[in-house]
Each structure stands twice: as C-alpha cells, then as structure tokens.
Backbone as a ProteinNet text record, in pm:
[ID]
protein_1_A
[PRIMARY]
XXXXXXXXXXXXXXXXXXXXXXXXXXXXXXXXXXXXXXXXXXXXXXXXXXXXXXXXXXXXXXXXXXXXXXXXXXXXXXXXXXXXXXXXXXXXXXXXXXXXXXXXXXXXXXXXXXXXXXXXXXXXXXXXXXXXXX
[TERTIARY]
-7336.5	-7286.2	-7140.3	-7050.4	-6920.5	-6872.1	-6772.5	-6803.3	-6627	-6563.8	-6392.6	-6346.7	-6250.5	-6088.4	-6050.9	-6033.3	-5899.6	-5774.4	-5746.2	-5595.5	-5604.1	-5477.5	-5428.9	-5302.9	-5304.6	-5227.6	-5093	-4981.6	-4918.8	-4794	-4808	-4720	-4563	-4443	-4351.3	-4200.7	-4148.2	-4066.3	-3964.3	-3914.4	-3839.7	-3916.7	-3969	-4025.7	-3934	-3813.7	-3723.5	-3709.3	-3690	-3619.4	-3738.4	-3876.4	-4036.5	-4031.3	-4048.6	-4074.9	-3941.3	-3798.4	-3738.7	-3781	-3817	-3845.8	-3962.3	-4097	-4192.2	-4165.9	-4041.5	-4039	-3899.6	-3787.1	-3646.7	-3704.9	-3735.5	-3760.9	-3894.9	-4012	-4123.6	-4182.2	-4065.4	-4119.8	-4220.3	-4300.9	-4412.3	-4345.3	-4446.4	-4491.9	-4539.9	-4418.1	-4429	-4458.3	-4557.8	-4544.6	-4426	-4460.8	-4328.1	-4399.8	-4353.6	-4333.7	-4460	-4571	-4676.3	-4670	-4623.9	-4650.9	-4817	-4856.7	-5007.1	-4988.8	-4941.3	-4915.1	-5023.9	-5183.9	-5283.7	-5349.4	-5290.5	-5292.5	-5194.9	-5074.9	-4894.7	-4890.5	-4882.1	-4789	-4763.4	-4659.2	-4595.7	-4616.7	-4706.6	-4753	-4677.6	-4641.5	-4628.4	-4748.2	-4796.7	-4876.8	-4767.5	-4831.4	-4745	-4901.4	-4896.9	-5012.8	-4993.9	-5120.5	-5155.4	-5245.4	-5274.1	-5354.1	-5540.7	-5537	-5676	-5680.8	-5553.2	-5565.6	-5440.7	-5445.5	-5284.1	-5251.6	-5122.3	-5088.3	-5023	-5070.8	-5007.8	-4961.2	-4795.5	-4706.4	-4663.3	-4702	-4759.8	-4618.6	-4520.9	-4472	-4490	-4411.6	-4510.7	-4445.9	-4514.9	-4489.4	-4488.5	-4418.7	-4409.9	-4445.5	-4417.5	-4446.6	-4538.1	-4646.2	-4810.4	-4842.5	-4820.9	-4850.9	-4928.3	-5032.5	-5133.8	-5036	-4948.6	-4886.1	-4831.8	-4720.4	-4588.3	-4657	-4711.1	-4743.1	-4790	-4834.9	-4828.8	-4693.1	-4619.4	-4472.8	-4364.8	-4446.7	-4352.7	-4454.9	-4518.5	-4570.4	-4564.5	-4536.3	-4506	-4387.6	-4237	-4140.3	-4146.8	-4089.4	-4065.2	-4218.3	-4287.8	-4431.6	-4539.8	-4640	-4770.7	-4849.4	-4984	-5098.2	-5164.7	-5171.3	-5263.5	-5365.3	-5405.5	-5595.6	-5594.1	-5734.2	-5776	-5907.6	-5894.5	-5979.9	-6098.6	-6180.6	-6325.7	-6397.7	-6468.5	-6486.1	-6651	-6690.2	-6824.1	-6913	-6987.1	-7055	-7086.6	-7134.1	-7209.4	-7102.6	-7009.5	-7013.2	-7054.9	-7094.8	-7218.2	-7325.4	-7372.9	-7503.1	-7424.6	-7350.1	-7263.2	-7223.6	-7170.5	-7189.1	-7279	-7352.5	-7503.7	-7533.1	-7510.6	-7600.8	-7521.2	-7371.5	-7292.8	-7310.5	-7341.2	-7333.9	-7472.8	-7592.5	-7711.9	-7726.7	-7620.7	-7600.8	-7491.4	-7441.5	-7339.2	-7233.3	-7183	-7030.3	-6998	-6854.7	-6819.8	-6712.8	-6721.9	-6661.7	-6533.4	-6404.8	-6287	-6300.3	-6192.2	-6193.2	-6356.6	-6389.4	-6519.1	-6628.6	-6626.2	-6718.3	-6723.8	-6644.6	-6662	-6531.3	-6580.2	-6480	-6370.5	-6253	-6096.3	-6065.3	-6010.8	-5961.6	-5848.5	-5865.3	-5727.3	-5649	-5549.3	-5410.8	-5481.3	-5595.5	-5653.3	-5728.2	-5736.8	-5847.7	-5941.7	-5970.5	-6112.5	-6150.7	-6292.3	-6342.9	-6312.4	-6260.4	-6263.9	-6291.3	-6332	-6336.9	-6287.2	-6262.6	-6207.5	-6325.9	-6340.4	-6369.9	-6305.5	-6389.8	-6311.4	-6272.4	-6142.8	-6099	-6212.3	-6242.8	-6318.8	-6431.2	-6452.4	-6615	-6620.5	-6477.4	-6456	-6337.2	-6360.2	-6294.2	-6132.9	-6108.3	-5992	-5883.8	-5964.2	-5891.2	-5987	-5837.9	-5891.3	-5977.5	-6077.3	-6098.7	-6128.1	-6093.1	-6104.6	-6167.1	-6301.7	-6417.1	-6364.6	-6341.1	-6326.8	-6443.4	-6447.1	-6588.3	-6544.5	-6624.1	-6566.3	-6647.6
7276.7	7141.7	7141.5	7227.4	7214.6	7277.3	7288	7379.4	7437.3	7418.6	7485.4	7411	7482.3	7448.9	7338.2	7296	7204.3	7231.5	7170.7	7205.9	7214.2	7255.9	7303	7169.2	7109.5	6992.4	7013.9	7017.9	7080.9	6935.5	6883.3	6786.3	6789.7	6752	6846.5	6712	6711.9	6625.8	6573.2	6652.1	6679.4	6696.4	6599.5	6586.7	6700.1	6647.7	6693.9	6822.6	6894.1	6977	7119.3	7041.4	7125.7	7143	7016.8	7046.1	7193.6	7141.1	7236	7410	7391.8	7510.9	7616.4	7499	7566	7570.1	7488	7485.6	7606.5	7645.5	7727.2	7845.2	7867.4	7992.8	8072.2	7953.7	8054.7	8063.2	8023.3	7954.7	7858	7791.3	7734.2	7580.5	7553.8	7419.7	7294.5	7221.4	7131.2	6965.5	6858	6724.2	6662.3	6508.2	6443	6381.4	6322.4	6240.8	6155.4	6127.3	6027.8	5951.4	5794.4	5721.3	5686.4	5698.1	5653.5	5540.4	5399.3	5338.9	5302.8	5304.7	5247.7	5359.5	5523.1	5655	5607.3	5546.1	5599.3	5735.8	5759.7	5918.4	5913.7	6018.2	6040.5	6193.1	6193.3	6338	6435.9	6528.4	6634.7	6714.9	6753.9	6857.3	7006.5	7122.3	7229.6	7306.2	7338.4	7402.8	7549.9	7598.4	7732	7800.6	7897.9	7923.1	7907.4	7916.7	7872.1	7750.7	7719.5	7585.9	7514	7441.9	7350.1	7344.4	7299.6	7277.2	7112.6	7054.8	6908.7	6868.7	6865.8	6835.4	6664.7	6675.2	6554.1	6469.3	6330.3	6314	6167.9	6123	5975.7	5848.2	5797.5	5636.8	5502.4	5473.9	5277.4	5383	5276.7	5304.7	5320.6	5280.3	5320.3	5433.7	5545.9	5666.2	5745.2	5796	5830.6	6046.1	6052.9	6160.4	6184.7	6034.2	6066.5	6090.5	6078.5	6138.2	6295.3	6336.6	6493.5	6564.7	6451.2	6529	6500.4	6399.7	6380.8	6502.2	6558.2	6680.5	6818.8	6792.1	6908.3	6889.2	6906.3	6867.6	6922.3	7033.9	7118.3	7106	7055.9	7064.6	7152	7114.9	7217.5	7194.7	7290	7259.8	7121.1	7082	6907	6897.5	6915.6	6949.4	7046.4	7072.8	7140.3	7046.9	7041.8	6968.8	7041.8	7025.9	7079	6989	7024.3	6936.5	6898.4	6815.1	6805.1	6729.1	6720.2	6685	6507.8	6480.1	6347.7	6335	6223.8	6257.1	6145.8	6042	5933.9	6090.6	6185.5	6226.7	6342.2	6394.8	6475.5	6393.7	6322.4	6219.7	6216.2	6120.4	6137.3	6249.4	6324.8	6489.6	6506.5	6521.7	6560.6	6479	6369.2	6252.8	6327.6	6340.2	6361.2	6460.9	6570.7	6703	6631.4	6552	6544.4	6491.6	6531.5	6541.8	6397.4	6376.5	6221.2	6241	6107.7	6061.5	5986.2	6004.7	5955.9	5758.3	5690	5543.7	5495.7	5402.4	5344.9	5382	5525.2	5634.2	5590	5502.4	5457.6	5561.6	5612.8	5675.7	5564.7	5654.4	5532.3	5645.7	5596.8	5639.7	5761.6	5887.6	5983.3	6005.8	6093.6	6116.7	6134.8	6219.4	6271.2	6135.2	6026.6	5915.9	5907.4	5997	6018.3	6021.8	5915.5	5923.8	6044.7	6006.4	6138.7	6032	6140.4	6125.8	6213.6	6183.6	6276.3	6311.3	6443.8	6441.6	6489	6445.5	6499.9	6641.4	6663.7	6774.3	6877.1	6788.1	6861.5	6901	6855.7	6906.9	7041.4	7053.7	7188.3	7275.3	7292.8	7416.8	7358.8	7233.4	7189.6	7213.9	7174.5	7180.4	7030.9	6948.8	6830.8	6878.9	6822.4	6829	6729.7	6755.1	6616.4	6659.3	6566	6572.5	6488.2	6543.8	6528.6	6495.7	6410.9	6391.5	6441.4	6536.9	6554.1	6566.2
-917.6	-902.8	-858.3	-925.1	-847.3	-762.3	-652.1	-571.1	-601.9	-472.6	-484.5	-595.5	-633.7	-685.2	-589.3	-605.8	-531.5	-589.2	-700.3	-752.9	-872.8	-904.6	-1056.7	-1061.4	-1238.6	-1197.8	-1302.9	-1291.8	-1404	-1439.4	-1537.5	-1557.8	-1569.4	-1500.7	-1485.2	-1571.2	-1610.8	-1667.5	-1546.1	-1489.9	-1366.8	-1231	-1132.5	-1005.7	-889.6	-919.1	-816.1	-824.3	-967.5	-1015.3	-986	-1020.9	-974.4	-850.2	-758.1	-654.3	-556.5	-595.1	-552.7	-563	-711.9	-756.5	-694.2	-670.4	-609.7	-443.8	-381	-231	-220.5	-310.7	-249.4	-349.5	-475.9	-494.6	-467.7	-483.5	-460.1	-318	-238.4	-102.8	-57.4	-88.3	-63.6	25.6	114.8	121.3	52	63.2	-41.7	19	-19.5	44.1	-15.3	26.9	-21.3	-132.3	-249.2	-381.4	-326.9	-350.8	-383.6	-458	-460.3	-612.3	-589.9	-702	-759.7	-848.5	-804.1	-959	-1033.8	-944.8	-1046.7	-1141.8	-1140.1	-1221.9	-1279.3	-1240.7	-1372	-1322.7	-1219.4	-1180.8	-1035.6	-998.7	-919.3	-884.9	-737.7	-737.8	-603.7	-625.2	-530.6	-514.4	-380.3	-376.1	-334.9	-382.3	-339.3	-308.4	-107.7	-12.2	-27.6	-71.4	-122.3	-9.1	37.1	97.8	78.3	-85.7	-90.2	-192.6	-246.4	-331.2	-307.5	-402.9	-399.2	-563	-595.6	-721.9	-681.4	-781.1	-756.7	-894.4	-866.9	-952.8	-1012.7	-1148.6	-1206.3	-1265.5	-1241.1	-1297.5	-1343.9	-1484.1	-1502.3	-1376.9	-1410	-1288.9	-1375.2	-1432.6	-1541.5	-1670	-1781.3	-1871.2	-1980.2	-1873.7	-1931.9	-1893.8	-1845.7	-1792	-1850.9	-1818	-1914	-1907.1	-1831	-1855.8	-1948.7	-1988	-2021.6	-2221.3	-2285.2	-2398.3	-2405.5	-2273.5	-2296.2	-2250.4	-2194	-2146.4	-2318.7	-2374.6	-2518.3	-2624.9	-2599.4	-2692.7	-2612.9	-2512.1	-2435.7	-2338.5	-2365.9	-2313.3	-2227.8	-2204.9	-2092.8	-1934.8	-1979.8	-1920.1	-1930.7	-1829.4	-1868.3	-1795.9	-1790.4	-1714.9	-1797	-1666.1	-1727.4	-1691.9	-1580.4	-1533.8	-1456.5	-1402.3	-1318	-1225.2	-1083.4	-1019.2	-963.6	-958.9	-875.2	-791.8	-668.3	-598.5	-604.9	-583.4	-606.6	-462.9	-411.4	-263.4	-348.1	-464.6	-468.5	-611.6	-596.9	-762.5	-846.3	-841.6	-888.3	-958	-881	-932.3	-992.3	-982.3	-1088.3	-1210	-1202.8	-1352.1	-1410.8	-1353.7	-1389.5	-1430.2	-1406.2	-1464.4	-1575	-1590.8	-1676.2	-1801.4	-1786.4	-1880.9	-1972.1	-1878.9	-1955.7	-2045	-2022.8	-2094.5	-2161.4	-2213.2	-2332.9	-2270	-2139.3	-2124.2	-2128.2	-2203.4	-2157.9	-2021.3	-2015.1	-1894.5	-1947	-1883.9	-1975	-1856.2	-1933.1	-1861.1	-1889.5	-1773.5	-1788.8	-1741.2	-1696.8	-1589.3	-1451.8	-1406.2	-1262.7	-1215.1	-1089	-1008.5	-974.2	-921	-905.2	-773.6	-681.8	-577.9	-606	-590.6	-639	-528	-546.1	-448	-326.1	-291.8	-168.6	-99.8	-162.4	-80	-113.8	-241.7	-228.4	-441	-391	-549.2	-678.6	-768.3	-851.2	-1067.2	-1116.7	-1231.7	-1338.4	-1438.2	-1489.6	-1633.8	-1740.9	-1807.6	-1975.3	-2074	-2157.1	-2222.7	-2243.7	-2259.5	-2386.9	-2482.8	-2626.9	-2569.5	-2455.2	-2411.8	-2315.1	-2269.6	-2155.9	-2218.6	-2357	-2419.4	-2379.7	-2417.2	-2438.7	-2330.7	-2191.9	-2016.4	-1977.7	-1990.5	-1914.3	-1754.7	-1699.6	-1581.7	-1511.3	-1366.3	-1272.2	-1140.3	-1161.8	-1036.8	-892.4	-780.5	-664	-607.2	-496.1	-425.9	-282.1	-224.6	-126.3	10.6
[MASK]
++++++++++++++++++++++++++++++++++++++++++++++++++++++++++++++++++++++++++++++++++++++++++++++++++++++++++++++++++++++++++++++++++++++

C-alpha cells in the first residue's frame, strides 16, 4: 500500500536559523518559507537526492506544532510522509485494520498540492505519519 518516502518532517523553533543550517553547512538545496495557514505551519523543503526534509515551523497560534516545540524546545522529528497511489482506499483499508485517522478522516490539501492524511502516532510505534496521494 505505501510506496516512497517522500519526506522526513522535523519541527524546528528557528525557520531561519534551520533552513541556513541545512543550506551553508550541510550544503543542500533549500525552497523558500511556505506559509500553510489552514495546517498552522510554515514549511521549508530541504531537496535530497532521493527524499526531502521539510522543515516545520508554527504559523498563528493554533498550531498543531507549537505544543511539540513547547515539550521539545530545541526541536525534533515530527512525521514521516509516505506516498500512497489512492488514498480514500488507503484509509479505507487502514481504518479497517484499527488505524485511526487524526482530524475528521477527510484528506486536506498538503504543502505539495496534493491530498494527504495524517495518522495516529500510538498506532505506528509512536511516529506520527502522513499519507501523500500521489
């Protein structure tokens, strides 16, 4: 059911301070600042040769980030994305084996344009994950 990685999502307290970091010391290719305001975050992608890392910071003060950036100051890995061909019937499947679906199980448009869902962390050995449709 799932196929690539897409990205690794790491929540960063400091946008500017990440993105520099992954574009002057580790060299990489970096986009510009994405606001997402109907997520509450503000995303950088940093282009990998076979994935991306997209650097998570909050956006208003509903941010479904900014409580893991207040238990985890410094930052951290926050999801991991996988891509899926249908994801209506990946739900569907996941749902029937147990998994929940975080929000109201309806896909929401993510940074890429494209449908994604997320699931809950207690059900995947405590790694939020987020379904891509691709």
């Amino acid at each position: 059911m799932i196929g690539n990685l897409n990205h690794v999502a790491i929540a960063v307290p400091d946008l500017e301070k990440a993105t520099a970091t992954y574009r002057d010391v580790l060299g990489a290719e970096v986009s510009e600042p994405l606001a997402l305001p109907e997520h509450g975050v503000t995303v950088v992608f940093v282009k990998l040769p076979n994935t991306k890392i997209e650097l998570l910071h909050p956006l208003g003060a509903n941010s479904p980030i900014a409580p893991f950036l207040e238990r985890n100051a410094g930052g951290g890995m926050h999801h991991v994305c996988y891509e899926v061909e249908d994801i209506l019937a990946a739900r569907d499947k996941l749902k029937a084996g147990g998994a929940r679906v975080l929000g109201d199980g309806e896909p929401k448009i993510g940074a890429h344009g494209k449908p994604v869902l997320f699931l809950h962390p207690k059900d995947f050995f405590g790694t939020l994950v987020e379904l891509e449709q691709v």
